[in-house]
VMD Tcl script that draws the C-alpha trace (Angstrom):
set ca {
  {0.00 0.00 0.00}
  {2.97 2.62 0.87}
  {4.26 2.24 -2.25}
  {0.98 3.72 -4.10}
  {0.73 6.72 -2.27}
  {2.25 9.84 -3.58}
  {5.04 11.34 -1.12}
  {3.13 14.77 -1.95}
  {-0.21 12.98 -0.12}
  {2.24 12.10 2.72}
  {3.85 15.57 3.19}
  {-0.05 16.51 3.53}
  {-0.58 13.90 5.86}
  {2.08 14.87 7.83}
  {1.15 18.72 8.26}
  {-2.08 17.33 9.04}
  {-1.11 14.92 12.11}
  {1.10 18.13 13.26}
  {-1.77 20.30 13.25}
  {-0.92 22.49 10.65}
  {-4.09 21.98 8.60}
  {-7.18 20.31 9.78}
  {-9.10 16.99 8.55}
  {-11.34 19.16 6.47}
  {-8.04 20.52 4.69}
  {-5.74 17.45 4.17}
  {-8.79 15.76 2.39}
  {-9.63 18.37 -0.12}
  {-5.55 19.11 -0.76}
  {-5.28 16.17 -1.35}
  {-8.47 15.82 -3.75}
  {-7.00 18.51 -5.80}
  {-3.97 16.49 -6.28}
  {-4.63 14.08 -9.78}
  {-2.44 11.39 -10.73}
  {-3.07 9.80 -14.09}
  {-5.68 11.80 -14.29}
  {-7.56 10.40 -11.10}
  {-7.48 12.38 -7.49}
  {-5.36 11.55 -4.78}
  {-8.36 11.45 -2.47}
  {-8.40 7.86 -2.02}
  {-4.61 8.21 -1.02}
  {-5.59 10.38 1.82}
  {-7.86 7.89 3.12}
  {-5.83 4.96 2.76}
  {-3.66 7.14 5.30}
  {-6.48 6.90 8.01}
  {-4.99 4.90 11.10}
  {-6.76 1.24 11.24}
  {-5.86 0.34 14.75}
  {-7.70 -2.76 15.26}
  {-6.33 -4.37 12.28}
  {-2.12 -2.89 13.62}
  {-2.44 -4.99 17.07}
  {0.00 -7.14 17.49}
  {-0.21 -8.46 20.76}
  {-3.21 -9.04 23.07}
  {-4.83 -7.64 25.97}
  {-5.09 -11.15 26.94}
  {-2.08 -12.50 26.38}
  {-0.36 -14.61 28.78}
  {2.91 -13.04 28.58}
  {2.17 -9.95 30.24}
  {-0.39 -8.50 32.59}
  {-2.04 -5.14 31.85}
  {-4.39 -3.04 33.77}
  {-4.71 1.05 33.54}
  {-3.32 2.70 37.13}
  {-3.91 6.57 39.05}
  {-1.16 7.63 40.71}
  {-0.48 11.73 41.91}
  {1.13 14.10 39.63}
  {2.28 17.50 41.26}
  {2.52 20.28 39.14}
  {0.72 18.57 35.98}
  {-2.86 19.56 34.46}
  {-4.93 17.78 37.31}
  {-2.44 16.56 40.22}
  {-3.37 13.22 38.84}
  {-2.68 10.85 36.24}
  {-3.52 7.46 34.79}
  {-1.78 4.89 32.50}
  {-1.56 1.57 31.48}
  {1.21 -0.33 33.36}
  {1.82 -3.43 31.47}
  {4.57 -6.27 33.69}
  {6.00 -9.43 32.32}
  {4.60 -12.53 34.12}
  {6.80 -13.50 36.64}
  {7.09 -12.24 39.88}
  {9.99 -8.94 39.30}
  {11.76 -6.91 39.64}
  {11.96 -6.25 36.03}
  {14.16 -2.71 34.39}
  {11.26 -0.33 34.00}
  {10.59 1.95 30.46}
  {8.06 4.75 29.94}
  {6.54 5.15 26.62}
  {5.29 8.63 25.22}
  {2.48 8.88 23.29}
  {2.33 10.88 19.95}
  {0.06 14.62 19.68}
  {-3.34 12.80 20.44}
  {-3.39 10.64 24.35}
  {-2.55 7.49 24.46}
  {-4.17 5.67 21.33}
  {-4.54 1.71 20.70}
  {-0.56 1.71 18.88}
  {1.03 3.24 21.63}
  {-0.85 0.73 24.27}
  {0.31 -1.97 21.58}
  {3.89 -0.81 22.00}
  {3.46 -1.03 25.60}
  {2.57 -4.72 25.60}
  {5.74 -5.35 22.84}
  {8.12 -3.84 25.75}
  {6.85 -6.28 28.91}
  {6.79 -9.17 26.40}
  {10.91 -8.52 26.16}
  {10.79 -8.03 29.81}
  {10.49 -4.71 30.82}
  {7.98 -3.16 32.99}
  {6.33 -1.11 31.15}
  {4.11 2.53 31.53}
  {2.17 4.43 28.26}
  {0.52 7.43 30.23}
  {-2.14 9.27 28.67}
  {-1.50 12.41 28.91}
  {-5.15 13.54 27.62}
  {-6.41 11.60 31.54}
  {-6.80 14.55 33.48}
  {-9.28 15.84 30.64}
  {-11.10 12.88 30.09}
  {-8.52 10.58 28.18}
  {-8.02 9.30 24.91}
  {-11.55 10.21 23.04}
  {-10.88 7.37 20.74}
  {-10.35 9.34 17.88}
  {-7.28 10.92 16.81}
  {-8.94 14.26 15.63}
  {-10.26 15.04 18.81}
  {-7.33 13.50 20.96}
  {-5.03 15.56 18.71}
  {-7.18 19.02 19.31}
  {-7.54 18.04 22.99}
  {-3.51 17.64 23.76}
  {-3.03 21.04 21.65}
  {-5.83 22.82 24.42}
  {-3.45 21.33 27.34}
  {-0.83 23.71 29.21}
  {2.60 22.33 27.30}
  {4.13 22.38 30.93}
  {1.71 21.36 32.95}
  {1.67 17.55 30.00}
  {5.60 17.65 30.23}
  {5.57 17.47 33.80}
  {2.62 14.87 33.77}
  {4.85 13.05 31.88}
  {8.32 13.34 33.86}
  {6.34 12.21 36.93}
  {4.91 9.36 34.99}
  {8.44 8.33 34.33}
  {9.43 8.66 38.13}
  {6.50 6.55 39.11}
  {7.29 3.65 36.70}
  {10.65 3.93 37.83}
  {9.77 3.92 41.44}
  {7.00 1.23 41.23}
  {7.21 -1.98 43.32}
  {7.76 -4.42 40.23}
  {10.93 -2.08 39.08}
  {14.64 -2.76 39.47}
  {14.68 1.20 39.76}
  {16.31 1.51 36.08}
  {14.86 3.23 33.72}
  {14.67 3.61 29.92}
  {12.28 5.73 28.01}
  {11.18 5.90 24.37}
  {8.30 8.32 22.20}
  {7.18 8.88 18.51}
  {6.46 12.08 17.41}
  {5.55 14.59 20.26}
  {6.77 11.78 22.28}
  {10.01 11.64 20.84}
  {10.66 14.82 21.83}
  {8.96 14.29 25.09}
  {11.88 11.82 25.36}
  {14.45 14.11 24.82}
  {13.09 16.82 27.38}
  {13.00 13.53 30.11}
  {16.33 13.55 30.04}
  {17.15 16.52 30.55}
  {15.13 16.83 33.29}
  {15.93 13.59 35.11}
  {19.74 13.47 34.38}
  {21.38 10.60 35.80}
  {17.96 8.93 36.48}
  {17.32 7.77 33.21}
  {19.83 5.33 32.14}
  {18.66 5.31 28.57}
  {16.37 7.20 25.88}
  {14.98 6.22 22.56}
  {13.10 9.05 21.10}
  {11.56 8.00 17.67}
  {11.54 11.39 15.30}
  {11.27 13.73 17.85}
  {12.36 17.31 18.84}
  {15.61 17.83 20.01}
  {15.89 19.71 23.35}
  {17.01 22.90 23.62}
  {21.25 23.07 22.96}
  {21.57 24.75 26.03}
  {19.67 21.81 28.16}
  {21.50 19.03 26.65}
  {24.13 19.27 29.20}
  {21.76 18.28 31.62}
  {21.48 14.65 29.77}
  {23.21 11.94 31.40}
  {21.87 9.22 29.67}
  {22.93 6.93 27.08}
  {20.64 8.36 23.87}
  {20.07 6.50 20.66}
  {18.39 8.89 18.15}
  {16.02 7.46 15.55}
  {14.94 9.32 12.42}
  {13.12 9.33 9.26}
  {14.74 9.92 6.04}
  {12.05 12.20 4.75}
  {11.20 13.58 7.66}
  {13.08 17.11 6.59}
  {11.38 19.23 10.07}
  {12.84 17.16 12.65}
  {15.93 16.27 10.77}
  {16.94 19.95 10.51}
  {17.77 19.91 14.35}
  {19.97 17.08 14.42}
  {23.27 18.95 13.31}
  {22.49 21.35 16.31}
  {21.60 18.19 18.94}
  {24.69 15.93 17.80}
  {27.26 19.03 18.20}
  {25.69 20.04 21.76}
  {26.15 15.55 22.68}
  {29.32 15.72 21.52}
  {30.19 19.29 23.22}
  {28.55 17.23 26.30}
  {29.84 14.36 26.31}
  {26.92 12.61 26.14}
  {27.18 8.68 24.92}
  {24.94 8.73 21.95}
  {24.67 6.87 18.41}
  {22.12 7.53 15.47}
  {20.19 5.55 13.13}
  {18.26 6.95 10.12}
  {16.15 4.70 8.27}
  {16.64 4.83 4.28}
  {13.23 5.63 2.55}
  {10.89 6.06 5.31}
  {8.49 8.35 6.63}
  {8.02 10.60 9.70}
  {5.73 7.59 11.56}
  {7.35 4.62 10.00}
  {6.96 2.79 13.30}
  {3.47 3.16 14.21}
  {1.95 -0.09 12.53}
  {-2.01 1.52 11.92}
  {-1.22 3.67 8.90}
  {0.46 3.24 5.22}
  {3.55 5.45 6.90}
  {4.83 2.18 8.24}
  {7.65 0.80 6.76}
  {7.59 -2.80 8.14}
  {11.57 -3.72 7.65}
  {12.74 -0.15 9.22}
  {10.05 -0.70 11.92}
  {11.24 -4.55 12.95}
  {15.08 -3.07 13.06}
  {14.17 0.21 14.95}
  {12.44 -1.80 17.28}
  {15.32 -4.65 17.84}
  {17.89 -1.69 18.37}
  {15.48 -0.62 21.26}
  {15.17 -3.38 22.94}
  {18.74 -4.69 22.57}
  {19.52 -0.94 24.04}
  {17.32 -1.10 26.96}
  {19.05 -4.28 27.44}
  {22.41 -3.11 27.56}
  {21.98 0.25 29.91}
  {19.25 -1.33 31.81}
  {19.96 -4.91 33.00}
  {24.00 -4.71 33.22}
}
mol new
graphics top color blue
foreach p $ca { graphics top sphere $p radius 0.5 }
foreach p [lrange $ca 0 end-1] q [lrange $ca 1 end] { graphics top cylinder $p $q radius 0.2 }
display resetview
């Protein structure tokens, strides 16, 4: 299917998961567009996420355990927060991991992802950052306008205590990875900044880099993962890689030949299945070496 779509219909899908241009928008853009004399609308829809058909692993399966958990949050939107906190069976301590979601609360994908991480044996927390409004609506549209109506300080610290109660929780070793897509990729970024030497080890999946002036504050080990196409986010890296290096900072990068801003998230024609399986392998094999050594 990716390889029908026009990479003008995904620049347009792009701007429209960012926020730049609304539903309404993206679809008649891309109506306008004709190739071989037929519109690109059908592209656009093709691009529509299809979440029940991307799960890979089960609520039910007997791997893991899953169940969705409160726990306080100073300083965020409410003072409280909720998740879903997803363990390997087995009775623990396992390393711990916190997964950002993307622009739009914590969707069906990112709870997916969730359940991938405690089947290779982390404990593992998605927060919705959308809870203390209601949650994930269970659309995108409106998740994606609700996160954009949210105090951006108020969801980062959500987010960083999050984080501290994963790593904190009873089940955890008290080491800690992270990893994000999107607005969680850079939420990723700013988590290590702000926890220094208490994260052991970030994956942020296309995401912002942090201010150049904050990335001294990064102690942990940092393995950046971009897009080929995905021009926005790649313009920052020469700035982020000289302020690592200037830092000190143990990092490596990967960027992944071909593929578009999204490529992980398994719901939409973005997904590029072979850069997906390898992103995901480098994760957990990274995890593995900064978290259980």
């Amino acid at each position: 299917m990716a390889q029908d779509i026009d990479q003008r219909i995904f620049d347009l899908y792009d701007e429209y998961c960012h926020g730049y241009i609304d539903r309404r928008e993206f679809l008649s853009k891309a109506a306008a567009i004709t190739i071989g004399g037929v519109s690109a609308l059908w592209m656009a829809q093709a691009l529509m996420p299809r979440y029940a058909e991307a799960q890979t692993i089960s609520f039910t399966d007997e791997r893991i355990r899953g169940l969705y958990v409160e726990y306080p949050s100073p300083g965020g939107t409410s003072g409280t927060m909720r998740g879903y906190l997803v363990q390997p069976t087995g009775e623990g301590p396992f390393p711990s991991v916190v997964i950002f979601h993307e622009n739009r609360g914590l969707n069906p994908y990112v709870e997916d992802v969730a359940r991938r991480a405690a089947v290779a044996g982390f404990l593992a927390l998605a927060p919705d950052g959308l809870s203390p409004v209601g949650g994930y609506p269970g659309n995108d549209d409106d998740g994606r306008t609700m996160q954009r109506n949210l105090d951006p300080d108020e969801l980062s610290q959500d987010m960083v205590n999050s984080a501290r109660y994963v790593q904190g929780h009873e089940l955890s070793t008290g080491r800690l990875g992270a990893t994000g897509f999107c607005w969680g990729g850079g939420m990723t970024n700013r988590l290590a900044v702000a926890l220094g030497e208490d994260l052991s080890a970030g994956v942020p999946f296309y995401g912002a880099a942090p201010a150049t002036e904050d990335v001294a504050s990064i102690r942990a080990a940092m393995m950046i993962q971009y897009a080929e196409t995905d021009e926005r986010i790649n313009a920052m890296w020469p700035d982020f890689e000289a302020a690592m290096q200037a830092n000190g900072v143990d990092y490596r990068m990967h960027m992944y030949e071909g593929t578009n801003h999204g490529f992980h998230n398994n719901s939409t024609p973005r997904y590029n299945e072979e850069a997906a399986d390898l992103a995901w392998s480098r994760t957990i094999d990274f995890w593995t070496e900064h978290l259980t050594g």
